[in-house]
C-alpha positions in Angstrom: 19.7 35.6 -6.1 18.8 35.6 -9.8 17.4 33.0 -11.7 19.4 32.7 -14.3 23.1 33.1 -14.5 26.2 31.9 -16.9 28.6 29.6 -16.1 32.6 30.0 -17.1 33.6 26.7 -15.7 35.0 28.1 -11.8 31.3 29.2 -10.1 29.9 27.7 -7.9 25.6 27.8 -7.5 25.4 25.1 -4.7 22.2 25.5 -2.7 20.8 28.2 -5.2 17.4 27.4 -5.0 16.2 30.0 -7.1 17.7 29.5 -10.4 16.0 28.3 -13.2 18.1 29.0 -16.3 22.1 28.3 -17.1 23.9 29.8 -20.1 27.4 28.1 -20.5 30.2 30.7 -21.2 32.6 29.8 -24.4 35.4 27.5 -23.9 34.3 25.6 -20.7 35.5 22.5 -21.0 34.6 20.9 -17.2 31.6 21.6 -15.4 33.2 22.0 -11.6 32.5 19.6 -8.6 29.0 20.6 -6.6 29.1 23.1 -9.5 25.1 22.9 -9.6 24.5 20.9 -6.6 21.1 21.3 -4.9 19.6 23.9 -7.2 16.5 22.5 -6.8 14.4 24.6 -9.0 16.9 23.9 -11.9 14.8 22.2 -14.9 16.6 21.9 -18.1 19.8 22.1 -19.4 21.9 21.9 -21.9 25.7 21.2 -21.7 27.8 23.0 -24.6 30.0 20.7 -26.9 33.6 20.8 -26.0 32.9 20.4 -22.0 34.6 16.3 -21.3 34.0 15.9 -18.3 30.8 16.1 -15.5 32.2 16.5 -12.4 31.3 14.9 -8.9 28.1 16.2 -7.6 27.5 18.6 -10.4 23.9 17.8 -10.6 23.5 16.3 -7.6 19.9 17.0 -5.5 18.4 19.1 -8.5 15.1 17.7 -8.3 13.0 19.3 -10.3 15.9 18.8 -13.3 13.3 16.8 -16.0 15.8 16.9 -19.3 19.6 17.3 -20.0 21.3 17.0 -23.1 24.8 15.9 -22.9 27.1 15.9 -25.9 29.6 13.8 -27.7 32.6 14.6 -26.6 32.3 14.2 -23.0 34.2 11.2 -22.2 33.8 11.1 -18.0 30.5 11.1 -16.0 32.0 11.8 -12.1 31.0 10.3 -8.7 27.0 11.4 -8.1 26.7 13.3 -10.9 22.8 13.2 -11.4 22.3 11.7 -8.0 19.0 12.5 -6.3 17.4 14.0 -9.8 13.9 12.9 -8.9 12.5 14.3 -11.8 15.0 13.0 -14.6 12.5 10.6 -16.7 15.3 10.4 -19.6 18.8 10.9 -20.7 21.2 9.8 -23.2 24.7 8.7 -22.2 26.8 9.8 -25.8 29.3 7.1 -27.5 32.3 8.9 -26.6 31.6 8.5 -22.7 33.9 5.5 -21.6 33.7 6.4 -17.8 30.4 6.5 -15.0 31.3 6.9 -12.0 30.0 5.3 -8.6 26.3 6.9 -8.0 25.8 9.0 -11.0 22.3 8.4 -11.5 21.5 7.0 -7.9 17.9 8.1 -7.0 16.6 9.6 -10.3 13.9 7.5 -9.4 11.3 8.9 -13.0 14.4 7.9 -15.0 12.7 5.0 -17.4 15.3 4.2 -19.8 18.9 4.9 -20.6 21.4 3.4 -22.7 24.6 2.6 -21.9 27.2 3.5 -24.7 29.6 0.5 -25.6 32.8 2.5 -24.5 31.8 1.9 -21.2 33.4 -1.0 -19.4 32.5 -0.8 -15.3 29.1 0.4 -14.2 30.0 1.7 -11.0 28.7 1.2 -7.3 24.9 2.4 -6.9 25.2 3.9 -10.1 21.4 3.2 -10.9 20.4 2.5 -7.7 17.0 3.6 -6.4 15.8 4.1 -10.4 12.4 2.5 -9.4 11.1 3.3 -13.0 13.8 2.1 -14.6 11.9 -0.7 -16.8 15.1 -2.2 -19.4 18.8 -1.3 -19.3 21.0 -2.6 -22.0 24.2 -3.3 -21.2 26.8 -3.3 -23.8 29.5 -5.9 -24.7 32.6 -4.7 -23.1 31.5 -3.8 -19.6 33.4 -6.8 -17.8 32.1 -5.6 -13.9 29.0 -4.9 -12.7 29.5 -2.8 -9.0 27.8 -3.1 -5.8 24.3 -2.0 -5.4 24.6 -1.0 -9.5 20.7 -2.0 -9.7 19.5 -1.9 -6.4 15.7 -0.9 -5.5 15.2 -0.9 -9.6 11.6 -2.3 -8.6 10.1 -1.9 -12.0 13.4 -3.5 -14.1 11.6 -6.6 -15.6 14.4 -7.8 -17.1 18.4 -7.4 -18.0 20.6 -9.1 -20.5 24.3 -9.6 -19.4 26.6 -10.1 -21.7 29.2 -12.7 -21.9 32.1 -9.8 -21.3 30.8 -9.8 -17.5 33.1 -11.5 -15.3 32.5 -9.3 -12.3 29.2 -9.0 -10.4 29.3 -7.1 -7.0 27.3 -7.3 -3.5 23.6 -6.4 -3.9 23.6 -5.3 -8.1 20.0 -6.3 -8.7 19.1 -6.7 -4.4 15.4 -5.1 -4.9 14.7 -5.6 -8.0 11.1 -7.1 -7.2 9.8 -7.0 -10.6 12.9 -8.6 -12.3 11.1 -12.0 -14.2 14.4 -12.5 -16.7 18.0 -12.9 -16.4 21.2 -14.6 -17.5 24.4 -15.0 -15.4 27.3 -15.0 -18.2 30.1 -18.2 -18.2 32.4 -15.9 -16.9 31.4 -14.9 -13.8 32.5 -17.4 -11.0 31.0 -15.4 -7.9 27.5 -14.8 -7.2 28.1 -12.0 -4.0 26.0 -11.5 -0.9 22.4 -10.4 -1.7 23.2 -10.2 -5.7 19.6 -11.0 -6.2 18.2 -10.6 -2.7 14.5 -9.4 -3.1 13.7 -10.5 -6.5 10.6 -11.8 -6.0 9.5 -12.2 -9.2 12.5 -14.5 -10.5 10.9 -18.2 -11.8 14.4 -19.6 -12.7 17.8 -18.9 -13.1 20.8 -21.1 -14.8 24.1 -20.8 -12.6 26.8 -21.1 -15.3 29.2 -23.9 -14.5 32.2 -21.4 -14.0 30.6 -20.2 -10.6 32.4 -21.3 -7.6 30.9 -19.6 -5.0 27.2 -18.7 -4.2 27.6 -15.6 -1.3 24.8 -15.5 1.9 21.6 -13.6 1.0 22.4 -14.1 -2.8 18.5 -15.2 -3.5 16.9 -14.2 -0.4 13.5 -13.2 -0.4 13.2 -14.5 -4.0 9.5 -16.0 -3.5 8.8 -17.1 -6.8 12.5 -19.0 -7.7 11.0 -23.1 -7.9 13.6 -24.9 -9.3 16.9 -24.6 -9.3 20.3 -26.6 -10.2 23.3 -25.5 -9.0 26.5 -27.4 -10.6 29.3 -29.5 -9.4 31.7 -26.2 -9.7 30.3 -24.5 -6.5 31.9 -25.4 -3.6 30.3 -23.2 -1.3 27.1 -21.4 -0.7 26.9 -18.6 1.8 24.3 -18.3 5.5 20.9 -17.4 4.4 21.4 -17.5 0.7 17.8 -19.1 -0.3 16.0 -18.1 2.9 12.5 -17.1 2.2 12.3 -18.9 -1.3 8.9 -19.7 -0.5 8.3 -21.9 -3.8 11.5 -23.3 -4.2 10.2 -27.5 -4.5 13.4 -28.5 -6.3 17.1 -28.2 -5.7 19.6 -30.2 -7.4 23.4 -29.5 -6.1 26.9 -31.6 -5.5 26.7 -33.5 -2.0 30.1 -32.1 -1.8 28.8 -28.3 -1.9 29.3 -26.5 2.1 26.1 -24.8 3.0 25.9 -21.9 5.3 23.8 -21.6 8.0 20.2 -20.7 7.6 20.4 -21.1 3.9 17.7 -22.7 3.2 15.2 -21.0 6.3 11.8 -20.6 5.3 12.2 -22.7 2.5 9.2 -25.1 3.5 8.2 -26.8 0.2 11.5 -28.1 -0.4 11.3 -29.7 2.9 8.0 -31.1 2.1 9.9 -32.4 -1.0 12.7 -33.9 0.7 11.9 -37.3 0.2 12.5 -36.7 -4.0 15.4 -39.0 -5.2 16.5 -36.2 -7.1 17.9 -34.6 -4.4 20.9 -36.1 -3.1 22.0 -33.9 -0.6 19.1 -33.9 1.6 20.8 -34.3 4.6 23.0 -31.7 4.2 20.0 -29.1 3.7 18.3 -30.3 7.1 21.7 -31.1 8.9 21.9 -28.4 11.6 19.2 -26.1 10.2 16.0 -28.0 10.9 15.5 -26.7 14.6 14.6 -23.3 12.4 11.9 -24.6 10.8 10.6 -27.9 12.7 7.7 -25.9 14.9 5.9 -24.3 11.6 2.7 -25.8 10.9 3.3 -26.4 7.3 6.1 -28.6 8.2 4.4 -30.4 10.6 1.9 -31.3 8.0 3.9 -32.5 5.7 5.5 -35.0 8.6 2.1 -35.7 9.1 1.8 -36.9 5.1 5.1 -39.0 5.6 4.2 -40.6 8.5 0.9 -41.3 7.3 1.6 -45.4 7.0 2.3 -45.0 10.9 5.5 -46.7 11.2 5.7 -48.9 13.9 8.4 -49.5 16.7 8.3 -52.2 20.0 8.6 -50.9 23.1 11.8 -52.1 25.1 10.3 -53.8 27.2 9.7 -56.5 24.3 5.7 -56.4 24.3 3.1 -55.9 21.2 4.7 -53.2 18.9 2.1 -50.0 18.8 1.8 -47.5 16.3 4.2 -43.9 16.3 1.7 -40.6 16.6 2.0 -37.5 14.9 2.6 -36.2 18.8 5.3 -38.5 19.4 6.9 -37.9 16.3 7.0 -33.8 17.3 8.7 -34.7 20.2 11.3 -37.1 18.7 11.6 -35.0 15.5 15.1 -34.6 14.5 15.8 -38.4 15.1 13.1 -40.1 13.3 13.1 -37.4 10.6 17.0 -38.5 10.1 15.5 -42.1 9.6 12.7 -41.3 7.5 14.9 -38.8 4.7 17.2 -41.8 4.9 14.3 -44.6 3.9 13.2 -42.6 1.2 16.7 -41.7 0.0 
């Protein structure tokens, strides 16, 4: 096959592996479905004004595809357009593009910045998933959802701004994002979805807006640095597993009313070594069921060790001299006298 070749709109060069160079015939208005798909030797090109719309796949598996230039005029960015463009360190998304699809730019994993144009109002499913060099996105007022996966496995995205037009955010948008330090749920959203922020280990705080009802399972998971949190009166429930693995979480303040999944707080073992705070008013609600996850860890068993370290005493039944409770036999009667104890110092 050659290496270079024009295009009239109705080709098809999926799998070409060999060509390096596209010229765009006049009057092509659409560049095709899988028009381009897999040409991974493909480096640069240039699409003509007057083409509106990139269709599904188009790009799709060039790798070695480092720069594109798309024009104004091109209102629709299809389903995996870019996806799997390893190479693609930049691109810029013109005004006049009010639609990207599901995937476009999943796996472009050199891509390090791009701007969303402000006609745009949904960022798909996946659309930047797998961008690992992705450092900042902006997205622009308008965009009310924010789709499933959108940002996942972004593991150098350090921080994102929503705004306040975001009402929507889908399963698993930032899951991955390791490096994300900075964030700000908008007062519109009232769902926080399974595994929204799963993974981001770098997260110190977040503010839950008052308009969020629901907090889905895995939401925080994994997120090692996240220490305090308040979660207001407005969430009614919070899904299995949601703040499992928050390995520095110390402080939770939330409505004694709230349900709490099972698991949620697993792993979580300086919040029980906290549990005898009087800021925390739901205490029993976070051990209640849970505890037999945790109970055998040697951290936790520590801390008992700190609580009990007035040795509380109790009198045998048979009425004779009270003697003194050991760490041992509190092990073995854990879930009892820790009831009592979280209770005392409520």
């Amino acid at each position: 096959m050659p290496s270079s070749a024009v295009y009239s709109g109705k080709e098809s060069f999926f799998g070409d592996r060999e060509l390096t160079e596209v010229t765009f015939a006049k009057g092509v208005t659409r560049i095709g479905e899988e028009a381009f798909r897999r040409c991974s030797s493909l480096a640069a090109i240039t699409i003509p004004d007057g083409v509106t719309t990139i269709g599904v796949n188009a790009f799709s598996g060039c790798s070695s595809l480092t720069a594109i230039t798309i024009p104004d005029g091109v209102t629709m960015i299809g389903d995996s357009a870019f996806r799997g463009c390893s190479s693609l360190a930049a691109s810029t998304i013109p005004d006049t593009v009010a639609t990207i699809d599901d995937y476009a730019f999943y796996g472009c994993s050199s891509l390090k910045a791009i701007i969303i144009p402000d006609g745009v109002t949904i960022i798909g499913n996946g659309t930047f998933r797998g961008c690992s060099s992705l450092t900042a996105i902006t997205i622009p007022d308008g965009v009310t959802t924010i789709g499933g996966s959108a940002f996942e496995g972004c593991s150098s995205l350090a921080a994102v701004t929503i705004p306040d037009s975001v009402t929507t955010i889908v399963f698993y948008a930032f899951d991955g994002c390791s490096s994300l330090a900075d964030i700000t749920i908008p007062d519109g959203v009232t769902t926080i979805s399974n595994g929204t922020f799963q993974g981001c280990s770098s997260l110190p705080a977040i503010t839950i807006p008052d308009s969020v009802t629901m907090i889905g399972s895995w939401a925080f998971c994994g997120c090692s640095s996240l220490a305090a949190i308040t979660i207001p009166d407005s969430v009614t429930t919070i899904g299995l597993h949601a703040f499992d693995g928050c390995t520095a979480l110390t402080r939770l303040y939330l409505s004694p009313d709230v349900f709490i999944g099972e698991d949620c707080f697993t792993n979580c073992t300086p919040l029980i070594s906290a549990a005898a705070d009087q800021n925390m008013p739901t205490v029993e609600a976070l051990l209640h069921s849970r505890w037999h996850a945790i109970r055998e860890r040697v951290t936790v068993l520590s801390c008992l060790k700190a609580l009990f370290s007035t040795q509380k005493k109790r009198k045998r039944q048979d009425g004779g001299e009270a003697q003194t409770l050991g760490v041992t036999a509190v092990r073995k009667r854990l879930p009892k006298v820790m009831w009592r104890v979280i209770l005392e110092f409520l």
